[in-house]
LOZASE-268191 format. One line per 4 residues: their letters; for each residue x, y, z of N, C-alpha, C. Coordinates in nm, 2 decimals, m for minus. Each point is the difference from the previous one (the first is absolute). Layout:
BEGIN
a) X:Y:Z:X:Y:Z:X:Y:Z ~ ...
END
This chain:
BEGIN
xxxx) m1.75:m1.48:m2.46:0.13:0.00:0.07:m0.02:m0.02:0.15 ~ 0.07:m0.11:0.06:m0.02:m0.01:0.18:0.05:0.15:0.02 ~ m0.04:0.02:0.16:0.01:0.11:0.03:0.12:0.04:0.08 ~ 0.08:m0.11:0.02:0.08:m0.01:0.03:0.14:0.09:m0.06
xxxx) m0.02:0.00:m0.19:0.10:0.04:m0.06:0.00:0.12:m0.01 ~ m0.12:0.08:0.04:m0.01:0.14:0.01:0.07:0.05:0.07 ~ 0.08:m0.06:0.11:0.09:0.13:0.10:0.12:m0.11:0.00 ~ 0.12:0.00:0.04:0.10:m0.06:0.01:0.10:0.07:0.13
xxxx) m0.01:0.07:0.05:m0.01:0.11:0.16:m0.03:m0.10:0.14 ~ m0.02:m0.08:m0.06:m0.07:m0.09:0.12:0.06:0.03:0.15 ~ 0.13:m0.03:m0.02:0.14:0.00:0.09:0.09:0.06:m0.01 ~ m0.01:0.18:m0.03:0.10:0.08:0.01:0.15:m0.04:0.05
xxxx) 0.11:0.00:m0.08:0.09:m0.01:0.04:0.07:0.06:0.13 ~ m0.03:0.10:m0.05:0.05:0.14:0.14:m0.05:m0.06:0.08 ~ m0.14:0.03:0.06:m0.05:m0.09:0.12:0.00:m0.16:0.07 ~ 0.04:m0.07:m0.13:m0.02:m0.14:0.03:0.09:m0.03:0.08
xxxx) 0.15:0.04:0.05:0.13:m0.04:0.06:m0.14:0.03:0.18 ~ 0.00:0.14:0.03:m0.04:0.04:0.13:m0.14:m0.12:0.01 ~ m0.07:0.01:m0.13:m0.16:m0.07:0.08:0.03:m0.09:m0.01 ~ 0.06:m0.12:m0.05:0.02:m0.14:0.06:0.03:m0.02:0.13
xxxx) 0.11:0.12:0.07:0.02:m0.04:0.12:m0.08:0.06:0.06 ~ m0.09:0.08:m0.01:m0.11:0.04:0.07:m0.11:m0.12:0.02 ~ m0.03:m0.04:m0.10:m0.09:m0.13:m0.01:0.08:m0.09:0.12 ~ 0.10:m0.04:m0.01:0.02:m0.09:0.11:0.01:0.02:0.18
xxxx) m0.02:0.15:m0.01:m0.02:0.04:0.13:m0.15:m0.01:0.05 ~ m0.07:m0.04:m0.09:m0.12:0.02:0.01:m0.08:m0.10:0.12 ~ m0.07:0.00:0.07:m0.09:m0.10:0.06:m0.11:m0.02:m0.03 ~ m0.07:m0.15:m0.02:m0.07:0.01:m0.07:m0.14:m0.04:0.07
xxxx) m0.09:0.02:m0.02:m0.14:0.02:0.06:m0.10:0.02:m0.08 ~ m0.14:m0.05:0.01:m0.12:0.01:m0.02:m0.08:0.12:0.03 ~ m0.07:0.03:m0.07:m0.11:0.12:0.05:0.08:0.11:0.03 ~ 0.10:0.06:m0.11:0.05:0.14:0.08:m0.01:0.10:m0.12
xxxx) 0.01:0.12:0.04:0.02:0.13:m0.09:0.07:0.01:0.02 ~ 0.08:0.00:m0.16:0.21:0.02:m0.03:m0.06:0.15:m0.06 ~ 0.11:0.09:0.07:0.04:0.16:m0.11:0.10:m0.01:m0.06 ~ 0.00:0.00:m0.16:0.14:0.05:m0.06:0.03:0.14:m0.02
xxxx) 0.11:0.03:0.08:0.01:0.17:m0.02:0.12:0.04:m0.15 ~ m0.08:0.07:m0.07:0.12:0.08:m0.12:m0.05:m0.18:m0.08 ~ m0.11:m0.03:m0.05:m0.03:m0.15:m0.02:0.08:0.02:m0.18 ~ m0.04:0.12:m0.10:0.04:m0.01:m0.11:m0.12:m0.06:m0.04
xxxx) 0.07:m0.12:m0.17:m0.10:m0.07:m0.04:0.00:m0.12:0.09 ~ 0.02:m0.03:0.14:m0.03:m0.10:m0.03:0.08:m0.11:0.09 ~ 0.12:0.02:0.01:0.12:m0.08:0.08:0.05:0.07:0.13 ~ m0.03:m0.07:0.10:m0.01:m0.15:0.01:m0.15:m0.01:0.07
xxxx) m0.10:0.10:m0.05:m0.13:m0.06:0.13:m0.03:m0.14:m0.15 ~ m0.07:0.06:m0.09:m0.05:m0.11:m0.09:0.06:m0.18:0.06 ~ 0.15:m0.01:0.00:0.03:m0.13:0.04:m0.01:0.02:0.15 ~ m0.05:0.06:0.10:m0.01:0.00:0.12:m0.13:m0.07:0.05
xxxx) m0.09:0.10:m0.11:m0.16:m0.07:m0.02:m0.02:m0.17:m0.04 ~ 0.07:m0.07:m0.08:0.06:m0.07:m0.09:0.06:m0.11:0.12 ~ 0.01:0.03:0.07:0.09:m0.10:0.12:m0.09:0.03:0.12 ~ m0.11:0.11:0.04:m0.05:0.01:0.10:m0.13:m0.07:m0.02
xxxx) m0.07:m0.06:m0.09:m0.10:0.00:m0.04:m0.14:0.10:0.00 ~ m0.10:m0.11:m0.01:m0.11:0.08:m0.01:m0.09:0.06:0.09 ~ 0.07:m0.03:0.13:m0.06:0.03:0.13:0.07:0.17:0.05 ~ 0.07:0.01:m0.10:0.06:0.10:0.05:0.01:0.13:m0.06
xxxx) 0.00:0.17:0.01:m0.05:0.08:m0.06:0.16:0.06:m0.03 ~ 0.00:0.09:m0.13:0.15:m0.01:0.00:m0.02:0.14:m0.09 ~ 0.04:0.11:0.00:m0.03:0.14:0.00:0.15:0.05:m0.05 ~ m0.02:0.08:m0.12:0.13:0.08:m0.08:m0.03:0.14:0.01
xxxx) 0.10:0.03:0.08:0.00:0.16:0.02:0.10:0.10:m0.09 ~ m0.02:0.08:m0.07:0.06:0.06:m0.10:m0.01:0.17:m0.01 ~ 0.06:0.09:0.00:m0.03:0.16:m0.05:m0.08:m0.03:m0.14 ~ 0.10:m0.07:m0.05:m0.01:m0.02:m0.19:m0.19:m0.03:m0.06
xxxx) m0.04:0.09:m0.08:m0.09:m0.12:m0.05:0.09:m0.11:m0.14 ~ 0.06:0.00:0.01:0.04:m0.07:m0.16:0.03:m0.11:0.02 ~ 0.06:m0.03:0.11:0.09:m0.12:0.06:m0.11:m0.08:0.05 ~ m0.11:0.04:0.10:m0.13:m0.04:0.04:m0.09:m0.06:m0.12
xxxx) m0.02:0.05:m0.10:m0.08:m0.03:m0.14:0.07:m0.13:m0.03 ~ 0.16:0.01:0.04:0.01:m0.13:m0.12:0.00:m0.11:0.14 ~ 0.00:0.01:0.12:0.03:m0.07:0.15:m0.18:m0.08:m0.02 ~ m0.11:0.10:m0.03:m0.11:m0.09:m0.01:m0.06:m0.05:m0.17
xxxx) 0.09:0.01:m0.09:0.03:m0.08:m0.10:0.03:m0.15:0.03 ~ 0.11:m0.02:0.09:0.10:m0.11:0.02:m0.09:m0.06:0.10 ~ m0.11:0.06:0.08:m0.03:m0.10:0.13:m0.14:m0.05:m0.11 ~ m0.03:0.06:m0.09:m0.07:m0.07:m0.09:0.06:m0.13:m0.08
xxxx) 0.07:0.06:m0.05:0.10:m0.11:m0.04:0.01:m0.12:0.07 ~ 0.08:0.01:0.13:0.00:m0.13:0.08:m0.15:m0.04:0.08 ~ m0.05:0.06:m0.02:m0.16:m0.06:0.07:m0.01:0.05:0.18 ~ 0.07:0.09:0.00:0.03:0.06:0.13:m0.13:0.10:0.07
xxxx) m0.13:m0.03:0.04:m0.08:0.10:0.06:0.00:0.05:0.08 ~ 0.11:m0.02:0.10:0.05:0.03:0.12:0.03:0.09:0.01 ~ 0.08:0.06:m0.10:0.10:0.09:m0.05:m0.06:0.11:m0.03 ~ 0.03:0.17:0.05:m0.05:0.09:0.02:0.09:0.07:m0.01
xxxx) m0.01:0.12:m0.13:0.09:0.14:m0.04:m0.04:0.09:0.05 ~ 0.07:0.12:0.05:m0.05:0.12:0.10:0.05:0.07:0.00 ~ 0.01:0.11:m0.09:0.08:0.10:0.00:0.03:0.10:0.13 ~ 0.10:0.09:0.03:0.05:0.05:0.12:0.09:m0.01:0.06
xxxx) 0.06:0.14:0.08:0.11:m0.04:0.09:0.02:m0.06:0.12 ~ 0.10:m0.03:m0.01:0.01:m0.08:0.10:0.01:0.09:0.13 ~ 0.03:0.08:0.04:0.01:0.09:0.08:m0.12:0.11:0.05 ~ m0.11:m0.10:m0.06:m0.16:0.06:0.05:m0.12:m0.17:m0.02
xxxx) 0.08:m0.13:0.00:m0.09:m0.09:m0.03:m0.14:m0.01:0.03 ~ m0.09:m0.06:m0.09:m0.14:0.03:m0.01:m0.06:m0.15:0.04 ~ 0.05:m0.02:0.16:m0.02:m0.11:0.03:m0.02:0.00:0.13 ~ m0.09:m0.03:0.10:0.02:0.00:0.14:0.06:m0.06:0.13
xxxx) m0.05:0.07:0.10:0.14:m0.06:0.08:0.01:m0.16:0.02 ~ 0.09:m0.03:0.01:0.00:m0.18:0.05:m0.06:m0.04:m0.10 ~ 0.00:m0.03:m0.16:m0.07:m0.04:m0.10:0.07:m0.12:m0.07 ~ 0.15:0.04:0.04:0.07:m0.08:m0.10:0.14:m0.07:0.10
xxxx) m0.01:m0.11:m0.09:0.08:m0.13:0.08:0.17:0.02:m0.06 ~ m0.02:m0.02:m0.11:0.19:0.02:m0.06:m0.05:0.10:m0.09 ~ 0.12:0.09:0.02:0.09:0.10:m0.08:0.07:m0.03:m0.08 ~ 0.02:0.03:m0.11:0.17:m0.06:m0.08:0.02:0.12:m0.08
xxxx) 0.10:0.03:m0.03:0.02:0.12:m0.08:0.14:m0.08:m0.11 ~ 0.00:m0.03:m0.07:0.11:0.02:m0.12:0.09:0.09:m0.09 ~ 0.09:0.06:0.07:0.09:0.12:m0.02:m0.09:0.10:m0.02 ~ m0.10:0.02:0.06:m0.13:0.08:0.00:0.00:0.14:0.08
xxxx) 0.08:m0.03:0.14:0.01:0.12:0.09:0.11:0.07:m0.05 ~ 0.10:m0.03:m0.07:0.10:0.07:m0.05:m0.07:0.14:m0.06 ~ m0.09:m0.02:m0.03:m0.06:0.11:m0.08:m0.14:0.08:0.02 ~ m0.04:m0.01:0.15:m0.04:0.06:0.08:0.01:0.18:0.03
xxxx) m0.08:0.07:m0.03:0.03:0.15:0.05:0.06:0.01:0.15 ~ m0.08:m0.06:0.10:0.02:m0.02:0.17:0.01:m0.14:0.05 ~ 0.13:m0.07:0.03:m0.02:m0.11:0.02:m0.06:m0.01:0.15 ~ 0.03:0.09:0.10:m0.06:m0.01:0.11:m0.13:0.01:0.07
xxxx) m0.09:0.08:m0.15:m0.15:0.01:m0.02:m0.05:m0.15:m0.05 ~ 0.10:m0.05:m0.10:m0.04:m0.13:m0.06:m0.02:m0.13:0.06 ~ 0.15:m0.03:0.14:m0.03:m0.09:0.11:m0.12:0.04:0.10 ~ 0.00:0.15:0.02:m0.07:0.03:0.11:m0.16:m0.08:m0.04
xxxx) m0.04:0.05:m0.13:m0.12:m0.10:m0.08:0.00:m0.12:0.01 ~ 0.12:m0.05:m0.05:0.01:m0.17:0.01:m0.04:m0.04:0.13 ~ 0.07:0.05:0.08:m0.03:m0.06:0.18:m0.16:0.01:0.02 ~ m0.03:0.15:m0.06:m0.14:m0.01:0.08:m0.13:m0.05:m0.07
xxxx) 0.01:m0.06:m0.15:m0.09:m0.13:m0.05:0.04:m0.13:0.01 ~ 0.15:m0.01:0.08:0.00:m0.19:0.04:m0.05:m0.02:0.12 ~ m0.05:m0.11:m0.02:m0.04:m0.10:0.11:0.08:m0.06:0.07 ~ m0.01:0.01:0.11:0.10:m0.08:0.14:0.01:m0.14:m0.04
xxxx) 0.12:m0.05:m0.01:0.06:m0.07:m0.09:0.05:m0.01:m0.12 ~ m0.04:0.11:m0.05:0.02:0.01:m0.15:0.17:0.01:m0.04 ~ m0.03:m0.01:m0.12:0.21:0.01:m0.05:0.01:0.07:m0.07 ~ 0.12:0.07:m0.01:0.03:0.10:m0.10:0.11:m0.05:m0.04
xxxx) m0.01:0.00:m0.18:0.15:0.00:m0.02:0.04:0.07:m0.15 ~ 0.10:0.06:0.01:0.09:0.10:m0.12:0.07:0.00:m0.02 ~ 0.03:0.00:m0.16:0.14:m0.04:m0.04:0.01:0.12:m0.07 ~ 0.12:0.06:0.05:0.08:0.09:m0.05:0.10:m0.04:m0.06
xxxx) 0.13:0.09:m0.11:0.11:0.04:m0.08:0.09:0.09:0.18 ~ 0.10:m0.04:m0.01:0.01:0.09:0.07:0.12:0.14:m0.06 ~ 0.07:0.04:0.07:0.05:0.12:m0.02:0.16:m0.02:m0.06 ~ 0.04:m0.11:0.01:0.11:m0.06:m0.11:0.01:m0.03:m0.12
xxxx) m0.17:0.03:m0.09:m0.05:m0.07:m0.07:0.09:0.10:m0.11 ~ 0.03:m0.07:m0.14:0.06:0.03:m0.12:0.14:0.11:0.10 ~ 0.05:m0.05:0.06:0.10:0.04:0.04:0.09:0.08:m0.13 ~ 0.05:m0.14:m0.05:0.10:0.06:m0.11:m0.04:0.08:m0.10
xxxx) m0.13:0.00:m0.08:m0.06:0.15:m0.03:0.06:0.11:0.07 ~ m0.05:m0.01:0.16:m0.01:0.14:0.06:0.15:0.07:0.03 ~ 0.09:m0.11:0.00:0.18:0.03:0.01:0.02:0.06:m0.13 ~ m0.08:m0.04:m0.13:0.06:0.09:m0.10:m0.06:0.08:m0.02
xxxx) m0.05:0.05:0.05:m0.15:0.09:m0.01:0.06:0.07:0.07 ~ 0.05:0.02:0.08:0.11:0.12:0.17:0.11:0.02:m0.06 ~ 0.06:m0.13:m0.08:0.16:0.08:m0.06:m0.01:0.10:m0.10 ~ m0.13:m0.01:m0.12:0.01:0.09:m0.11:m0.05:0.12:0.09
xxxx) m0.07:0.00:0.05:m0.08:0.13:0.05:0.12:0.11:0.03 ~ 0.08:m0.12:0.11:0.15:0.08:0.05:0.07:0.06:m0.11 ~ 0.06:m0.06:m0.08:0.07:m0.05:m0.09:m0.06:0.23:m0.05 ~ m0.13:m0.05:m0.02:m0.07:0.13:m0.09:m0.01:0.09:0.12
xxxx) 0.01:0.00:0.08:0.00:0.13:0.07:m0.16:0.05:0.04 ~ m0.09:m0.12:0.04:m0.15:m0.04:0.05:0.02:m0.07:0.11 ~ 0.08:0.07:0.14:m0.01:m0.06:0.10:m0.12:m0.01:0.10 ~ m0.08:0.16:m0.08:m0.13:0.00:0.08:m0.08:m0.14:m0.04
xxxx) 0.01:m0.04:m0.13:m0.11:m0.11:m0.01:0.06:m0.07:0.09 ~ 0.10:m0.06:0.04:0.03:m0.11:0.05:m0.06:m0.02:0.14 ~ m0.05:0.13:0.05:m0.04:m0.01:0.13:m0.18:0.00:m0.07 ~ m0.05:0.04:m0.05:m0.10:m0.07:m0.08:m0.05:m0.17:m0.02
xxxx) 0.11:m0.05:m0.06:0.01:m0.15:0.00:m0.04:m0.06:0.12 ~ 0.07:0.04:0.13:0.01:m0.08:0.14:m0.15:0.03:0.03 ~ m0.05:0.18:m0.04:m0.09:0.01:0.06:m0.15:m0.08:m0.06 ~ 0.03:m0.07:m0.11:m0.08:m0.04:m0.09:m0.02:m0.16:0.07
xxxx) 0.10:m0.06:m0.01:0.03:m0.13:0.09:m0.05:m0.01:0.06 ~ 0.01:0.11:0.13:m0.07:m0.01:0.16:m0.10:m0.01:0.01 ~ m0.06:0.08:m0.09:m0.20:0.03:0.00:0.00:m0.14:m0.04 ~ 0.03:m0.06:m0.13:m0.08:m0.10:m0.03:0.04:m0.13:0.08
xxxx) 0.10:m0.04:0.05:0.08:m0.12:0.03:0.01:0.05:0.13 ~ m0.07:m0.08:0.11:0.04:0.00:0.16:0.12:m0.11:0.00 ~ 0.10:0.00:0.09:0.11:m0.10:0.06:m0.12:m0.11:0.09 ~ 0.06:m0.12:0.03:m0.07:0.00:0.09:m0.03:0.00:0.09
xxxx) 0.11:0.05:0.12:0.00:0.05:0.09:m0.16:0.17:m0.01 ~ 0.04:0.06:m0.08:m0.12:0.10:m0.01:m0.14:m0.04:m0.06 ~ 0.01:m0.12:m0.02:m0.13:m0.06:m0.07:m0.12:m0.10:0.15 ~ 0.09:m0.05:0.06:m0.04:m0.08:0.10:0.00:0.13:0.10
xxxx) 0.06:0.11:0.03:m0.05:0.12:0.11:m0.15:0.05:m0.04 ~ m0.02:0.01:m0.14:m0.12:0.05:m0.05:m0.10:m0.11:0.04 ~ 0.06:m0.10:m0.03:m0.12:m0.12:0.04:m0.08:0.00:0.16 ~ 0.13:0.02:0.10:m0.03:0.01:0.13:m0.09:0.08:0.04
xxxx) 0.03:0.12:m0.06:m0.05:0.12:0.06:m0.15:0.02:m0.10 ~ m0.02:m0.11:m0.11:m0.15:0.05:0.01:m0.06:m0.14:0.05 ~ 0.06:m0.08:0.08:m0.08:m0.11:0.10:0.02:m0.13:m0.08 ~ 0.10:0.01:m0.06:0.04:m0.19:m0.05:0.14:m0.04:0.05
xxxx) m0.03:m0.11:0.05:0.15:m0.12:0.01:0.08:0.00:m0.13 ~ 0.09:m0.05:0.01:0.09:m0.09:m0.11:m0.02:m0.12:0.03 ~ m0.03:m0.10:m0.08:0.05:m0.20:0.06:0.12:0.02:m0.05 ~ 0.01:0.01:m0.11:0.09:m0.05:m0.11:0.09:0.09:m0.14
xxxx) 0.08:0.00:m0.03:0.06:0.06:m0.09:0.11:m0.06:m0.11 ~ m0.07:m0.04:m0.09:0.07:m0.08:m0.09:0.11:0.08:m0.15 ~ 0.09:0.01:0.01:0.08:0.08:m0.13:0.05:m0.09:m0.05 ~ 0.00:0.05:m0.14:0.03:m0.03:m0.12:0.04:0.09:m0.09
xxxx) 0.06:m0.03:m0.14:0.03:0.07:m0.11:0.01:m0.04:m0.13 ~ m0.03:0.05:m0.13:0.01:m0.03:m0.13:0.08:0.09:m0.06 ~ 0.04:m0.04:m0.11:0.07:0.07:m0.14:m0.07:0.03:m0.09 ~ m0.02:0.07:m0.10:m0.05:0.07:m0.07:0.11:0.04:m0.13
xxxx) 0.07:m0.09:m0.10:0.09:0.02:m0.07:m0.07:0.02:m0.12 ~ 0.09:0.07:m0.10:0.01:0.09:m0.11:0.06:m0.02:m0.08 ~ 0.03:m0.02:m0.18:0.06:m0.02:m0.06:0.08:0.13:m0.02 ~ m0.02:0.15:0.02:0.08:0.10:0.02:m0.11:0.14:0.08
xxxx) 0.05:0.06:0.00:m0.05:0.13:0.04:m0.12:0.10:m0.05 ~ 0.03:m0.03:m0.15:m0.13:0.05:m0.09:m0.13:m0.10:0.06 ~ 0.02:m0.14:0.01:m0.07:m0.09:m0.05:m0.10:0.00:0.16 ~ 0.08:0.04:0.06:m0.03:0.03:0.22:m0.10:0.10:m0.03
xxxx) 0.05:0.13:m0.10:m0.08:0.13:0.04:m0.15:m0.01:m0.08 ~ 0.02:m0.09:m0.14:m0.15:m0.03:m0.07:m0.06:m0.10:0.08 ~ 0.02:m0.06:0.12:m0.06:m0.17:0.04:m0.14:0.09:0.06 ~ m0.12:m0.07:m0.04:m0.10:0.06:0.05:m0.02:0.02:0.13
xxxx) 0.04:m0.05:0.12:m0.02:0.02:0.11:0.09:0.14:0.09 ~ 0.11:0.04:m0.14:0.12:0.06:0.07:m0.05:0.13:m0.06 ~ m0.05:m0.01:m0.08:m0.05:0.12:m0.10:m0.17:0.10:0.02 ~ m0.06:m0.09:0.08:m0.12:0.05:0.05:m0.03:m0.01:0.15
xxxx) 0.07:m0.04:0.08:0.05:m0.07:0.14:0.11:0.12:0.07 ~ 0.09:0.04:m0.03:0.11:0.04:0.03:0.08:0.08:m0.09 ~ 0.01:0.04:m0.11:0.05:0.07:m0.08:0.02:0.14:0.02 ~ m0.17:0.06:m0.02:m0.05:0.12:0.03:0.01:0.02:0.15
xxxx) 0.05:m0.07:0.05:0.02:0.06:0.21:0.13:0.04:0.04 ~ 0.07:m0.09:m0.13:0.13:m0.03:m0.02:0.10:0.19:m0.06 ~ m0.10:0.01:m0.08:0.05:0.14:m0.08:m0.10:0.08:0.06 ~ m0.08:0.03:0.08:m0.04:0.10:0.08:0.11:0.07:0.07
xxxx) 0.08:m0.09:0.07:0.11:0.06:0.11:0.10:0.06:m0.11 ~ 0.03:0.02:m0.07:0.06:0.08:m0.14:m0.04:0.10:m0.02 ~ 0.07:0.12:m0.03:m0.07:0.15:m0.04:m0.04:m0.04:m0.18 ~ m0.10:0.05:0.00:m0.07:m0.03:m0.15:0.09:0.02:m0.10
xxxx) 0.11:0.10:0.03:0.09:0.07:m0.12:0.08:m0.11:m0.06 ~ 0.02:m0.14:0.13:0.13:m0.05:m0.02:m0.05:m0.15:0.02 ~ m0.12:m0.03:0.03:m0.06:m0.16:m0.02:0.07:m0.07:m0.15 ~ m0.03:0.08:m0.11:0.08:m0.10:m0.08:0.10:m0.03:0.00
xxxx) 0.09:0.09:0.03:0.12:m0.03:0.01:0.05:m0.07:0.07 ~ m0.02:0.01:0.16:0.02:m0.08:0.08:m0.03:m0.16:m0.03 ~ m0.13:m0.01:m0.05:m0.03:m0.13:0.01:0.10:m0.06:m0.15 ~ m0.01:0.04:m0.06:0.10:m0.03:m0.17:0.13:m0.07:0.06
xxxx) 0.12:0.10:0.15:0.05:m0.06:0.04:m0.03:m0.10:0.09 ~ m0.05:m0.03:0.07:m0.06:m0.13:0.06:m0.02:m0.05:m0.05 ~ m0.07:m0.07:m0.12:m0.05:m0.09:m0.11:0.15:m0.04:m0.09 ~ 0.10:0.11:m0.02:0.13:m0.02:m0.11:0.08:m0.09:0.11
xxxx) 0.00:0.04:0.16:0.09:m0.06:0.13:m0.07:m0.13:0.01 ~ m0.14:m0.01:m0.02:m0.04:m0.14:0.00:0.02:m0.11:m0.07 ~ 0.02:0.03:m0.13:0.03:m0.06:m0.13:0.16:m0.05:0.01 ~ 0.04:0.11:0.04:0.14:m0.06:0.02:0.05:m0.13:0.09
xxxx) m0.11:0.02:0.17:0.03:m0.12:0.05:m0.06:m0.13:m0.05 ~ m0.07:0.02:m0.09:m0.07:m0.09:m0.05:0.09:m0.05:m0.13 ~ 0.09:0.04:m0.04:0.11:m0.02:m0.10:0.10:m0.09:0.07 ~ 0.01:0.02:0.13:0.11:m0.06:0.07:m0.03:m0.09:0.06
xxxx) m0.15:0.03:0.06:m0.04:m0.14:0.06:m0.08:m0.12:m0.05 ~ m0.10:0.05:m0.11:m0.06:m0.08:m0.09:m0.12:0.10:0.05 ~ m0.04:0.04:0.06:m0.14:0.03:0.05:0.00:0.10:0.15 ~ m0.13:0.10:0.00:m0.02:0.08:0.10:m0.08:m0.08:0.13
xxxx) 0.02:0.01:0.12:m0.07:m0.04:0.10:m0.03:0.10:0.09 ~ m0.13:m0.02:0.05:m0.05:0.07:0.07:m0.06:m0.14:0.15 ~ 0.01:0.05:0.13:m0.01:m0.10:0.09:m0.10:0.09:0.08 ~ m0.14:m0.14:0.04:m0.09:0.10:0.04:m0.05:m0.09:0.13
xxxx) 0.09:0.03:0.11:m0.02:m0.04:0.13:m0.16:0.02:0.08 ~ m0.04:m0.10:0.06:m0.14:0.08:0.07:m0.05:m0.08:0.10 ~ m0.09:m0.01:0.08:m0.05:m0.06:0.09:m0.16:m0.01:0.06 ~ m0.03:m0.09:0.04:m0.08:m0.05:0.06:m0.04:0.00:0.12
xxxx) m0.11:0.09:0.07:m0.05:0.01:0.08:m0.13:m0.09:0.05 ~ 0.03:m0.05:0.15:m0.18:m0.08:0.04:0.01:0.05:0.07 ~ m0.10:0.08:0.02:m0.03:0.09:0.20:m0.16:m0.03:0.02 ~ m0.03:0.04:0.09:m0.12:m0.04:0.16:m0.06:0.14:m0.02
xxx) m0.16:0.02:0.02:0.00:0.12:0.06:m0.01:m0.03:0.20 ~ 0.07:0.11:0.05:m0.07:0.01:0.14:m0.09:0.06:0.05 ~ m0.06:m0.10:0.10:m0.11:0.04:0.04:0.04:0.02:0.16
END
């Protein structure tokens, strides 16, 4: 069997919208160490390696071992030796100062313990000239989820979760006004800031809450903010209020706004 037909993952959906436009922020050069931070299996350093060639060293940074195991499966796969899995956080990297030339992270800092530990790192392994760039979801993301997700809560007399929700949002999703202050203040520019947004539609509500990305991704973060007594319930209504707009409109949508950062470190 080619080895090709063993994984079909190649180009995650979820990520693929943000890393394409990351890819094109990119500049491109010879002889450099690329960091993927939060790399996964795989996307986007693999095609980063893939377009940088062989002159150039290109490093996947991960907490995970699992996602790592299958990231140096695939650089086998494509014939990629450049390509280097590393487990660890990001917010202690095991790399030295001025080491590395571009950064990229793909919806990767979103999920960060300390983001201000994590640039403060980034700044102090790039090299003068180097580029950083990250594509975030930002904090509008599945909007209309989160509108029905506030009215049942109300509706049920769970106003404390609702202040939950926001606070859920904030941690993970900077604006970006608060994303480019973090940048400053641990010693990077902005050039550039590119936004964008996708859809994410559904043939109903049930069909949203089994989709594998919604169900191991977001589900469980989703019914944390819920007192345990009343997660089913709550959610049974959510899913029966989803079904319905999906009776009326043909289908559920969810819209997942985000953007694109290229910043400088200063020297």
């Amino acid at each position: 069997m080619n080895d090709f037909n063993v994984f079909m993952d190649e180009l995650p959906l979820w990520s693929a919208p943000f890393g394409l436009k990351l890819l094109d922020m990119l500049r491109f050069r010879k002889h450099v160490t690329v960091l993927d931070i939060g790399c996964g299996e795989g996307f986007p350093i693999i095609e980063i390696a893939s377009r940088f060639g062989e002159t150039s060293r290109c490093i996947g940074l991960d907490p995970l071992a699992g996602p790592l195991k299958r990231l140096s499966f695939k650089k086998q796969v494509y014939g990629l030796p450049g390509v280097y899995a590393v487990q660890g956080a990001v917010e202690a990297l095991p790399f030295a100062d001025r080491s590395v030339d571009l950064v990229v992270s793909n919806n990767g800092t979103n999920n960060v313990a300390d983001v201000h530990k994590t640039f403060m790192e980034c700044r102090r392994i790039m090299k003068p000239g180097g580029q950083l760039v990250i594509a975030v979801n930002t904090e509008q993301t599945m909007t209309e989820f989160y509108q029905l997700f506030e009215a049942v809560l109300l509706e049920q007399g769970l106003a404390e979760s609702m202040a939950k929700i926001k606070d859920q949002i904030r941690r993970k999703r900077l604006s970006r006004t608060e994303l480019e202050s973090v940048l400053h203040t641990c010693g990077f520019g902005v050039r550039q800031v590119i936004k964008d947004r996708f859809s994410m539609r559904f043939v109903d509500g049930t069909t949203l809450f089994q989709h594998y990305l919604i169900r191991n991704f977001f589900l469980d973060g989703w019914k944390s903010l819920v007192p345990p007594d009343r997660q089913e319930e709550i959610f049974a209504r959510i899913e029966a209020r989803l079904n319905k707009t999906a009776g009326e409109k043909g289908h559920v949508s969810l819209t997942i706004p985000y953007m694109v950062l290229d910043g400088f470190p200063v020297f």
